[in-house]
N, CA, C and O atoms as CSV, one atom per row, in Angstrom:
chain,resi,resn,atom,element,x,y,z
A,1,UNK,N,N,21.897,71.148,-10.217
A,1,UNK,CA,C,21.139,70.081,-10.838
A,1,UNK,C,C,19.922,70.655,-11.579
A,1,UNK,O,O,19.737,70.268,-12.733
A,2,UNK,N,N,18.915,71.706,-10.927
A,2,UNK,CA,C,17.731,72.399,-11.645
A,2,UNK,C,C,18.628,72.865,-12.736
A,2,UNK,O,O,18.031,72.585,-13.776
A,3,UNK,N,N,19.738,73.425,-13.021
A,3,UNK,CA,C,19.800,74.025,-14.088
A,3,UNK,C,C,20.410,73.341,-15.299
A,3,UNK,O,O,19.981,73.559,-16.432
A,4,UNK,N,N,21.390,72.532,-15.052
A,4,UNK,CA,C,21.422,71.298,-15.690
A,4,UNK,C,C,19.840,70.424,-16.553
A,4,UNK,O,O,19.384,70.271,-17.686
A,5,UNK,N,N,19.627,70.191,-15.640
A,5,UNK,CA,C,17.957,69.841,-15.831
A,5,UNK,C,C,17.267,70.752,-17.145
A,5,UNK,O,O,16.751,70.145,-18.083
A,6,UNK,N,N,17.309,72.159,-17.117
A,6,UNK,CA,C,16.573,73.221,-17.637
A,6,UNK,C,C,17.373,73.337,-18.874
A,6,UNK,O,O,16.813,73.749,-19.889
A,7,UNK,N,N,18.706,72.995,-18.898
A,7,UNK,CA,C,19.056,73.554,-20.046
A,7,UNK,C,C,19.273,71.828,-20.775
A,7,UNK,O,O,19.317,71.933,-22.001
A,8,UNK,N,N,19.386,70.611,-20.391
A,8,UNK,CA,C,18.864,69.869,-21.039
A,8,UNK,C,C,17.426,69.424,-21.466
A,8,UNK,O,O,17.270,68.426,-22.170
A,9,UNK,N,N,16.474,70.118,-21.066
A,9,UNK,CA,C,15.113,70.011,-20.943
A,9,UNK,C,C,14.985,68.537,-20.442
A,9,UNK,O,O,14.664,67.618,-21.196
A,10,UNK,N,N,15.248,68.387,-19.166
A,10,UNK,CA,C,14.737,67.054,-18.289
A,10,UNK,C,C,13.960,67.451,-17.392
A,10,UNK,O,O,13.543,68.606,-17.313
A,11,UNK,N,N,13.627,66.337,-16.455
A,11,UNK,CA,C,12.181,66.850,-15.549
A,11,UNK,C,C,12.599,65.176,-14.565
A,11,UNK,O,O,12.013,64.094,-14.531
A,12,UNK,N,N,14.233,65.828,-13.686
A,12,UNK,CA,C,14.140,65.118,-12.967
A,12,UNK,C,C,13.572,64.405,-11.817
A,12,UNK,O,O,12.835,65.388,-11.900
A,13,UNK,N,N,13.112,63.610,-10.707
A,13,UNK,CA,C,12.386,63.352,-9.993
A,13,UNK,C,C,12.523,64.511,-8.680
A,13,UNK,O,O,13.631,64.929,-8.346
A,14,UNK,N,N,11.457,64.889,-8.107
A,14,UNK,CA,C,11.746,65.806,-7.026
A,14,UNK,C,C,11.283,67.665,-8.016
A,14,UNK,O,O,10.741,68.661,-7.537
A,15,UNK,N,N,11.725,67.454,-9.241
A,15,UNK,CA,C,11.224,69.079,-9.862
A,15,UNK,C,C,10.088,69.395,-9.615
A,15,UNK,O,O,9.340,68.418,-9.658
A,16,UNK,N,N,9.319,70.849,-9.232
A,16,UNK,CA,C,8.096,71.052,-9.107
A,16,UNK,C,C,7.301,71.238,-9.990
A,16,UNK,O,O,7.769,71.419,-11.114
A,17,UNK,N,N,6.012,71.260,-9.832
A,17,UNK,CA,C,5.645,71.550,-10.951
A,17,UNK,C,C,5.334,73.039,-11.435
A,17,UNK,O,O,4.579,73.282,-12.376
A,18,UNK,N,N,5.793,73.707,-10.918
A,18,UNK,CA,C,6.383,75.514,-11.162
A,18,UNK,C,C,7.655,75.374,-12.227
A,18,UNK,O,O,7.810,76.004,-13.273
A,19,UNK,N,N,8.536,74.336,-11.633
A,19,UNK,CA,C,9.770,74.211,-12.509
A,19,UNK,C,C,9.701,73.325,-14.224
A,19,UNK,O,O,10.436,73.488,-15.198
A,20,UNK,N,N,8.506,72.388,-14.036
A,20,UNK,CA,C,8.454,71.735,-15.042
A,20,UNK,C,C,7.434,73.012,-15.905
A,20,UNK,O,O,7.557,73.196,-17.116
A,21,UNK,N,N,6.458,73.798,-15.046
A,21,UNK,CA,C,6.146,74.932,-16.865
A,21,UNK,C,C,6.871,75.711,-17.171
A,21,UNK,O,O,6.559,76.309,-18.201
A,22,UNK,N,N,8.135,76.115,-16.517
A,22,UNK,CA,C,8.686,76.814,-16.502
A,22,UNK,C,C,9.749,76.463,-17.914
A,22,UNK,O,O,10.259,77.205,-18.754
A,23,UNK,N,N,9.784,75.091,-17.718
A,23,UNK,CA,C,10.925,74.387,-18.268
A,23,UNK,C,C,9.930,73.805,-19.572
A,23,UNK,O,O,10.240,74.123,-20.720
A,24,UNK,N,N,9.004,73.140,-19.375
A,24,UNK,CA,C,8.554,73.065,-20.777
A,24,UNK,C,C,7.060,73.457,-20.964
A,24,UNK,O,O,6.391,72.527,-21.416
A,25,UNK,N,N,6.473,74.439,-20.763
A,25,UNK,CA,C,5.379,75.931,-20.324
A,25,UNK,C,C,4.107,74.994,-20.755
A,25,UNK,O,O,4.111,73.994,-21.473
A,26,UNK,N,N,3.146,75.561,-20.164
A,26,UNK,CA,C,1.834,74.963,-19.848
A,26,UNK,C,C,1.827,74.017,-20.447
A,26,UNK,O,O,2.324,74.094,-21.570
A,27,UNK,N,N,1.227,72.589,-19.961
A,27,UNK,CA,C,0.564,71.385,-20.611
A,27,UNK,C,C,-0.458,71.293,-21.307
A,27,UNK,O,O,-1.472,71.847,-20.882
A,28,UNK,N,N,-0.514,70.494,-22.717
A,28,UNK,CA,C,-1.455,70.557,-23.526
A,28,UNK,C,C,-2.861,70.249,-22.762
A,28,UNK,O,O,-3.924,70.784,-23.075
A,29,UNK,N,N,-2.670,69.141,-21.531
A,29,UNK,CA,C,-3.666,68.146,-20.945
A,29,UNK,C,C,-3.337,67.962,-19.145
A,29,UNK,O,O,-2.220,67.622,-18.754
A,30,UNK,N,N,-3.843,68.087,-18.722
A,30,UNK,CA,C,-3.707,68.072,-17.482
A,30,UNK,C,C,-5.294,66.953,-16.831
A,30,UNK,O,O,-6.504,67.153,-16.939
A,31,UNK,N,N,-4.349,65.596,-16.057
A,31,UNK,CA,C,-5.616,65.204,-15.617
A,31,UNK,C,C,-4.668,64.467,-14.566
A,31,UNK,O,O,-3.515,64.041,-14.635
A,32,UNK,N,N,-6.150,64.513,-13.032
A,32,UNK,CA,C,-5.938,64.079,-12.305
A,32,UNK,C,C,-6.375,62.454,-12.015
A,32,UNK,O,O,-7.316,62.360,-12.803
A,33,UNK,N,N,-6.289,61.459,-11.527
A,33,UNK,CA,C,-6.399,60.053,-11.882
A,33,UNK,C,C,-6.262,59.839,-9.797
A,33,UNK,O,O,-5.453,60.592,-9.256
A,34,UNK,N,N,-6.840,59.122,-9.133
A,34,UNK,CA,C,-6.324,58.519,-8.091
A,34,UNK,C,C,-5.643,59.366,-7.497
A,34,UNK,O,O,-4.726,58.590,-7.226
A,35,UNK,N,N,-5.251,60.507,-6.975
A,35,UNK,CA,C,-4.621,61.665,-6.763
A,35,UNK,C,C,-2.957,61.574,-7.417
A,35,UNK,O,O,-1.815,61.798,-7.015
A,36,UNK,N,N,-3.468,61.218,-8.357
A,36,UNK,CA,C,-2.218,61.387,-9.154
A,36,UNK,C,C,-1.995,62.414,-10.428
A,36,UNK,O,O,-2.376,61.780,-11.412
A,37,UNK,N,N,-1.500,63.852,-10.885
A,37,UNK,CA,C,-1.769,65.010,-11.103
A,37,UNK,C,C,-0.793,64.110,-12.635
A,37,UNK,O,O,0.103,63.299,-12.401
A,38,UNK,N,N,-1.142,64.414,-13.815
A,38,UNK,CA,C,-0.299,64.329,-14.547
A,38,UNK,C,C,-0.668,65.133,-15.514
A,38,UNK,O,O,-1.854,65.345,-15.767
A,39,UNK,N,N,0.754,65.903,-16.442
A,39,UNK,CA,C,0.709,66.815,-17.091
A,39,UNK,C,C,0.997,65.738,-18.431
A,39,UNK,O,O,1.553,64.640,-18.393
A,40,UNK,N,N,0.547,66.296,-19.343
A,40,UNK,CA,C,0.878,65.833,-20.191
A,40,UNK,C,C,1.035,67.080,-22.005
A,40,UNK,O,O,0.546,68.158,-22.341
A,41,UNK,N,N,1.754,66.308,-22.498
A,41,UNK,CA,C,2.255,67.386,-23.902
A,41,UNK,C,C,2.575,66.314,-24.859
A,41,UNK,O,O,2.983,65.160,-24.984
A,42,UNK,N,N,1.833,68.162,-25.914
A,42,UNK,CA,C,2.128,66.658,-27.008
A,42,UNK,C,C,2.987,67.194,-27.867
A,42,UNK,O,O,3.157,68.411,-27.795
A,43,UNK,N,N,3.583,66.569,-28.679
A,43,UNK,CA,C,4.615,66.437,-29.894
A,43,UNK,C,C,4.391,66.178,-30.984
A,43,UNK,O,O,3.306,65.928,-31.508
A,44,UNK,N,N,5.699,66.227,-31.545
A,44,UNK,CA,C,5.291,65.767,-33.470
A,44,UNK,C,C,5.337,64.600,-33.463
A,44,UNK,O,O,5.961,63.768,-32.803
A,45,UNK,N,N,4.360,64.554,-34.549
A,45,UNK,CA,C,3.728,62.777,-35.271
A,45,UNK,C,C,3.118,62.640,-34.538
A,45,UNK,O,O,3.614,61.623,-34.054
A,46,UNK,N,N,1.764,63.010,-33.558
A,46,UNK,CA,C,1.046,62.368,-33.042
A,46,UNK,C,C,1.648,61.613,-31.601
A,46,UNK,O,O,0.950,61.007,-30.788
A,47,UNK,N,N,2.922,61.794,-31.532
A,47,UNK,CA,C,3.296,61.616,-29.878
A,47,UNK,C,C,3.137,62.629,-28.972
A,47,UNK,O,O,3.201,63.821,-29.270
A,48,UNK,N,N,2.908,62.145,-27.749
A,48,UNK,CA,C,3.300,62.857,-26.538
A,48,UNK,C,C,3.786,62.098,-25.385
A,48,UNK,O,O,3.781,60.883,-25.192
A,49,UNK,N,N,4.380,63.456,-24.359
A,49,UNK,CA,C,5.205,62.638,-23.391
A,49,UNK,C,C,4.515,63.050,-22.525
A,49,UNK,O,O,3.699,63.932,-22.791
A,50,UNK,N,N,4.665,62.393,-20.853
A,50,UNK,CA,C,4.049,63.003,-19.692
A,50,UNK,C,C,4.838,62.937,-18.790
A,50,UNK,O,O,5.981,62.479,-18.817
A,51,UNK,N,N,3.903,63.684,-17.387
A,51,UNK,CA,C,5.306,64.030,-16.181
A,51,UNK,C,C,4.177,63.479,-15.391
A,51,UNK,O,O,3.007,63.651,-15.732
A,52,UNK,N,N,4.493,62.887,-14.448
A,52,UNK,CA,C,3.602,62.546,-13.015
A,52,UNK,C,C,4.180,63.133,-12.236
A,52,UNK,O,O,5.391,63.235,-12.430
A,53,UNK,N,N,3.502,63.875,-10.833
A,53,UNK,CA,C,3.538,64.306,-10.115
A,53,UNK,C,C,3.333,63.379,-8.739
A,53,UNK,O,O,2.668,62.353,-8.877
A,54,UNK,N,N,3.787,63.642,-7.630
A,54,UNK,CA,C,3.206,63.126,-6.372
A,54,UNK,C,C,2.174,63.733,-5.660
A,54,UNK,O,O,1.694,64.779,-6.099
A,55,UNK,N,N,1.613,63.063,-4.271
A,55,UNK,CA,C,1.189,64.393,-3.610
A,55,UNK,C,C,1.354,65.155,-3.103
A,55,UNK,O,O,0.399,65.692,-2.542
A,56,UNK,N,N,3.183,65.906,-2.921
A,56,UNK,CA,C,3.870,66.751,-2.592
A,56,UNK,C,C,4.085,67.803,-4.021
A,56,UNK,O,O,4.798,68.788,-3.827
A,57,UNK,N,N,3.489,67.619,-5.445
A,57,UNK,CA,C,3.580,68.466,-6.138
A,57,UNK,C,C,4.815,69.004,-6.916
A,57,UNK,O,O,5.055,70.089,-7.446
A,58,UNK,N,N,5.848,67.281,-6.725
A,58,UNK,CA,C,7.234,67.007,-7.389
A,58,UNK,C,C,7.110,65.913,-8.009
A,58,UNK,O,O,6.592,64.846,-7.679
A,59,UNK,N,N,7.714,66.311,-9.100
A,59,UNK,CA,C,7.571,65.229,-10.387
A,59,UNK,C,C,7.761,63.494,-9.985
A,59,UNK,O,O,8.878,63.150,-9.597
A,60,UNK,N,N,6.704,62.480,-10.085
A,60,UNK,CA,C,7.312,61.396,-9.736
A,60,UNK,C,C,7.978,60.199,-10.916
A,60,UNK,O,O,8.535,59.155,-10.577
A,61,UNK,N,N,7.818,60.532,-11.962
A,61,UNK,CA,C,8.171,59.954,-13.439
A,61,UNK,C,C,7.662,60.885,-14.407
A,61,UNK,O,O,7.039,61.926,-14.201
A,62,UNK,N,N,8.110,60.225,-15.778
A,62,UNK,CA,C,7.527,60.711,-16.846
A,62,UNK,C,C,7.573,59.532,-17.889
A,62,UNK,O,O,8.024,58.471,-17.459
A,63,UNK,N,N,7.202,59.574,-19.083
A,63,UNK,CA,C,7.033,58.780,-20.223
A,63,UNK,C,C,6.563,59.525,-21.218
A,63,UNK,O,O,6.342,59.018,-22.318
């Protein structure tokens, strides 16, 4: 499943966050909120997407 994951560039629920820079390498933005760790990156046209983390330090969504 991690590698599946890696070679579609997804960031399924449970990935760490070792596996998500690994998979799409340091975040433009990194902020913590309510102990909630989220990485965030940005893209073309002025978008970006993000990954939330839990407090076990595995991805809990993204957008």
């Amino acid at each position: 499943q991690r590698r599946a994951a890696i070679i579609n560039q997804r960031t399924p629920p449970g990935m760490t966050q070792r596996d998500v820079e690994s998979l799409l390498g340091r975040p433009d933005k990194v902020s913590n909120r309510n102990g909630e760790l989220r990485y965030v990156y940005n893209q073309k046209k002025g978008r970006s997407s993000s990954v939330t983390f839990d407090e076990h330090g595995c991805v809990k969504g993204k957008r």
